[in-house]
Every structure is written in structure tokens, then in C-alpha cells.
C-alpha positions in Angstrom: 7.9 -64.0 -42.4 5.6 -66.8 -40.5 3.0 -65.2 -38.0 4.3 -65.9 -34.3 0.6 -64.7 -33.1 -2.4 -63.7 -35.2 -5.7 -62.2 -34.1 -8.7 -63.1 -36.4 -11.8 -60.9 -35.8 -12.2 -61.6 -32.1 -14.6 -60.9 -29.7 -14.9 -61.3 -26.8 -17.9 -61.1 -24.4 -18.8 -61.1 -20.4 -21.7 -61.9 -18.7 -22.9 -63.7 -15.4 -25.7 -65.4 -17.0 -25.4 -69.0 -17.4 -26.5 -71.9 -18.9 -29.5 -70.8 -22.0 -29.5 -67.6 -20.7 -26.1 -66.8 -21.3 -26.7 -68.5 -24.6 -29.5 -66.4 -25.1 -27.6 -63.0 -24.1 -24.1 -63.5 -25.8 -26.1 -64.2 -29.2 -28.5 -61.1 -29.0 -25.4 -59.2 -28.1 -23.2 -60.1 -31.1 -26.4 -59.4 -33.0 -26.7 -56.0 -31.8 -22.8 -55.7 -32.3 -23.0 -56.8 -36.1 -26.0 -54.0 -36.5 -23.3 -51.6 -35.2 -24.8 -50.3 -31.6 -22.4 -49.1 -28.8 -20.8 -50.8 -25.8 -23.1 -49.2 -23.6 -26.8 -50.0 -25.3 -25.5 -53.7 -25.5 -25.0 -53.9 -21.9 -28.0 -52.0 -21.4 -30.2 -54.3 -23.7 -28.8 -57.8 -22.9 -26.7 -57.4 -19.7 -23.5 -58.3 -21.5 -20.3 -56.5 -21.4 -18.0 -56.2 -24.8 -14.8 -56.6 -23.7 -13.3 -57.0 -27.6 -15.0 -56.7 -30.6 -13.8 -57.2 -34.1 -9.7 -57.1 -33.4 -7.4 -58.2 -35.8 -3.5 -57.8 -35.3 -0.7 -59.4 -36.6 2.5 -60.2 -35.2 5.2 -61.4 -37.1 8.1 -63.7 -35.5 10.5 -61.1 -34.4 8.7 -58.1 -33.9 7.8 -56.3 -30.9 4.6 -54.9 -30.2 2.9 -52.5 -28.1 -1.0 -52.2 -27.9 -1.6 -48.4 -26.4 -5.5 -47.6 -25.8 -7.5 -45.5 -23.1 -8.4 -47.7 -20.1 -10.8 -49.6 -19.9 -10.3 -50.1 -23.9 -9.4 -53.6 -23.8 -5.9 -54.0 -24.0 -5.4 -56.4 -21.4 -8.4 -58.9 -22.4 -7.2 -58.9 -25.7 -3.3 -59.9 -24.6 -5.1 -62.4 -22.5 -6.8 -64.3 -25.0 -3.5 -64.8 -26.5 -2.9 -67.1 -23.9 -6.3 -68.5 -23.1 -6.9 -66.9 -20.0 -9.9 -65.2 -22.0 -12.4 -67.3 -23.6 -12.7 -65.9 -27.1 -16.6 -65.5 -28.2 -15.6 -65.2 -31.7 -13.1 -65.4 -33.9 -9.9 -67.2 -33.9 -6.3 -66.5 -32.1 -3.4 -68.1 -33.7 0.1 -69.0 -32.3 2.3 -70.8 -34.4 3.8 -74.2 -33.3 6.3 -76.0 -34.8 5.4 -74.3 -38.1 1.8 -74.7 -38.0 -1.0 -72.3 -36.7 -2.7 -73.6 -33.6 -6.5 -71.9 -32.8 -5.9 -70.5 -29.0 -9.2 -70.1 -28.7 -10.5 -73.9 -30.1 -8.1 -76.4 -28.9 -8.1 -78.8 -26.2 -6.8 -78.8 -22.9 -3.7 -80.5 -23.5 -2.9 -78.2 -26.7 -2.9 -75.3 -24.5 -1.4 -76.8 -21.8 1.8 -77.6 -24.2 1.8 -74.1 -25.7 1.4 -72.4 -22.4 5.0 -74.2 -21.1 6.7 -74.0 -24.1 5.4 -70.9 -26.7 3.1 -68.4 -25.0 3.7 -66.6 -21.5 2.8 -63.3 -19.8 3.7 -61.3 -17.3 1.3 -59.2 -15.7 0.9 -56.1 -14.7 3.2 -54.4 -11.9 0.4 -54.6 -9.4 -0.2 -58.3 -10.2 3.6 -59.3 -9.5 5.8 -60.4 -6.6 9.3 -58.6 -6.6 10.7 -61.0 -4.9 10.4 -63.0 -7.8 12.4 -63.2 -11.3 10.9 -62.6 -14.4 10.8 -66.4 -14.9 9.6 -66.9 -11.6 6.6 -64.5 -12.3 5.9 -66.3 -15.4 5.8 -69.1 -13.7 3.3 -68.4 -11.1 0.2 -69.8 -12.5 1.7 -73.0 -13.6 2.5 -74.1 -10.3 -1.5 -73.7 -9.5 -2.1 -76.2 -12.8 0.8 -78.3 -11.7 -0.3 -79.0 -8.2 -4.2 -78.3 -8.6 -4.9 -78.9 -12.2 -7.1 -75.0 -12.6 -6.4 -72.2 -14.0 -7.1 -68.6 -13.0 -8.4 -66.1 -14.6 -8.1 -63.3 -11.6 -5.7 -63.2 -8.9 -6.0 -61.1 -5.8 -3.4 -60.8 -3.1 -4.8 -61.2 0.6 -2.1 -60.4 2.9 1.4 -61.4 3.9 2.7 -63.7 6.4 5.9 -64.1 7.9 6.2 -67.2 9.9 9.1 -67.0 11.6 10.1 -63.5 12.6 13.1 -63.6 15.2 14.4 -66.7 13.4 14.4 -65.8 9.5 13.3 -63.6 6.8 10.6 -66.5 5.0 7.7 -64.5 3.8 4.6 -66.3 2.7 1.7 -64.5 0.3 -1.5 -65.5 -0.1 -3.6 -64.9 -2.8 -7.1 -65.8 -3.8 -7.6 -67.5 -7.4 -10.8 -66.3 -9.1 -12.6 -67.5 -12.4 -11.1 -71.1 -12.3 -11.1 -73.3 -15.2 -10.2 -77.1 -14.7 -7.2 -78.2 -17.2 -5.9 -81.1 -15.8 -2.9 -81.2 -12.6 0.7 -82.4 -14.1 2.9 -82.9 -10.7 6.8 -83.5 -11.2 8.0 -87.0 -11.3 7.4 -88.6 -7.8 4.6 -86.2 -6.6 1.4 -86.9 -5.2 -1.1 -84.9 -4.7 -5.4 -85.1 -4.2 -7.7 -82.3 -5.1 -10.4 -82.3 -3.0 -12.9 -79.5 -3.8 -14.8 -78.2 -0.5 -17.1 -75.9 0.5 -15.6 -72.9 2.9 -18.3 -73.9 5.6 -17.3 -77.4 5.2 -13.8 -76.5 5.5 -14.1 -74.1 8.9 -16.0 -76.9 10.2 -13.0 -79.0 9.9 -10.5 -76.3 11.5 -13.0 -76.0 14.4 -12.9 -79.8 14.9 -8.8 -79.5 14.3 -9.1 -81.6 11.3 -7.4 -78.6 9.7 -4.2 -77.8 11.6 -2.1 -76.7 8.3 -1.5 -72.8 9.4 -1.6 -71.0 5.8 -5.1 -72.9 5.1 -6.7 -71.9 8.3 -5.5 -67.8 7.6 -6.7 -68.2 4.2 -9.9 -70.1 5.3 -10.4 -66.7 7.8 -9.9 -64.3 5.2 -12.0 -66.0 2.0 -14.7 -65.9 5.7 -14.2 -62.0 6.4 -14.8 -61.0 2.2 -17.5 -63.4 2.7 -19.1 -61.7 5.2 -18.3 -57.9 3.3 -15.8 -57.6 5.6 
């Protein structure tokens, strides 16, 4: 039997250092994991959260299976490093691709890209889907934010609901605010154009005051990403 999706001794670390500090932290942390010390006198020495640490798991094509753990275990960022939305800090995840092993956690952009669309998906927890959707269609949801924007996100959280045209039909819009982006490169359908331009949210409320922003589900999003802003 050939692997579908191999887990070599990964771990996988957090912290909201950057630059040499995070260096600095993730290396003193897998230190202090290798000499054996607990979750909690890592974070407490270096500031850096294990969210994984030494996993290895098999899964053979075919077979179905079911990680089961307390919460807070780390269940879910190991099922998301199968996919890349978690950025492995050691170790190596392997999906198989047209016979051969691909490295998850070590290939470029475009690898994953491929692998995402045509070998790897998820579907997220109940709380992170829309039931109005298919299966497929959930699957789906964070390719259309590559597709059109070229990112990926590693959080999404749902700001509210809109329904634009109560009285004349049932169209329901939701909004949702994508968290922990990664650029990956946009790939619009055949015929589409379409221009990222990254701007700041005062920028941005500047331009709906001066009504260079009339597009209605930009200007409510624009207000909420304002009220969390503010704690609100």
C-alpha cells in the first residue's frame, strides 16, 4: 500500500515575535522541547506556544482516519498542516502525487497550489461552515479568496449577515474577515480581471467619506473591521 499522507516528526510552533526574535525564540523552544520540558515552561521561558510536537501518523490510500484528543491537544493544527494552512517548524508532511511523495511543508507556492485543487481539501469545523453551501461548495471557500485575491487564510471569522433585498428576494450575503494571510499568487478564470490593491483601513474610510468607495458590502465591512478596531 502507497502512503496517501504521511506525518514525519512534526512540530509545530506559534509565536508573535518576528524577524531574529522569533528566530531566536522558535530555536530555544525546540531546544527546551528536545531536553523534554512541558508545554507550559516553554511558553513560560521563550513566549512560544507548542502547538505539535513530535507527530508521526501514517495514512495509507484507502483508509479512514480519526484523530480523537482532549481540546486544546492539537488535533486541528495538526490536520491543518496537512494542507499547509499551518507552517510546519519541523519535520516533514507528505502527500502523495502522481506516485511520488511531495513535502507539504517545503514546496513552493505553485506545488501547493496544484495539490490543494486537485489532492488535499478540508472541511472545517461545523462552526466554520455555511449551510447554505454543499460540501464542495465549503471546500471550495478558500479557493475563491486565492482565485480572486491571490492569499490565503489561516483564520476565518464571520461578521454578520446581510440581506440586500428583503421585500424583493431571499439573496443573503456573509461577510467574513480573513486572518493570518499568506500571499500565494491569484489564478482568476479565463477572461477575468482583477487588481489587488492592498490599503490601509484609515486609507480606505477616507475614501468612503469622500464617496470614492460606493460598493455597499465594502463600506459594512470597512465599519465593522472600524468597530473591532476600536474594541468594540
Amino acid at each position: 500500500m502507497t502512503a496517501a499522507l504521511a506525518f514525519e516528526n512534526v512540530d509545530i510552533l506559534f509565536t508573535g515575535l518576528q524577524g531574529r526574535k522569533r528566530e531566536a525564540a522558535i530555536k530555544a523552544a525546540l531546544a527546551s522541547l528536545d531536553q523534554g520540558r512541558s508545554r507550559a515552561e516553554i511558553q513560560a521561558a521563550s513566549g512560544v506556544v507548542v502547538g505539535v510536537a513530535g507527530a508521526s501518523l501514517i495514512i495509507e490510500q484507502g483508509q479512514i482516519f480519526v484523530l480523537m484528543g482532549l481540546s486544546g491537544s492539537g488535533k486541528s493544527t495538526l490536520l491543518r498542516a496537512a494542507n499547509g494552512l499551518n507552517p510546519v517548524t519541523r519535520g516533514r508532511v507528505l502527500v502523495t502525487d502522481a506516485e511520488q511523495p511531495v513535502d507539504v511543508a517545503h514546496c513552493d507556492a505553485a506545488t501547493l497550489r496544484r495539490l490543494r485543487r486537485g489532492r488535499i481539501a478540508m472541511i472545517f469545523q461545523q462552526f466554520g461552515l455555511l449551510p447554505w453551501r454543499t460540501v464542495a461548495e465549503n471546500v471550495g471557500l478558500g479557493l475563491e479568496l486565492v482565485e480572486e485575491c491571490g492569499y490565503e487564510a489561516a483564520v476565518w471569522q464571520h461578521l454578520t449577515t446581510l440581506h440586500p433585498c428583503i421585500g424583493y428576494s431571499d439573496e443573503r450575503i456573509e461577510l467574513y474577515l480573513a486572518r493570518e494571510l499568506r500571499h500565494v499568487g491569484s489564478g482568476p478564470d479565463d477572461g477575468e480581471f482583477l487588481e489587488v490593491l492592498p490599503t490601509p483601513i484609515d486609507q480606505a474610510l477616507e475614501w468612503v467619506v469622500q464617496g470614492k468607495i460606493t460598493e455597499v458590502k465594502a463600506i459594512i465591512g470597512l465599519m465593522w473591521l472600524e468597530r473591532m478596531r476600536n474594541g468594540r
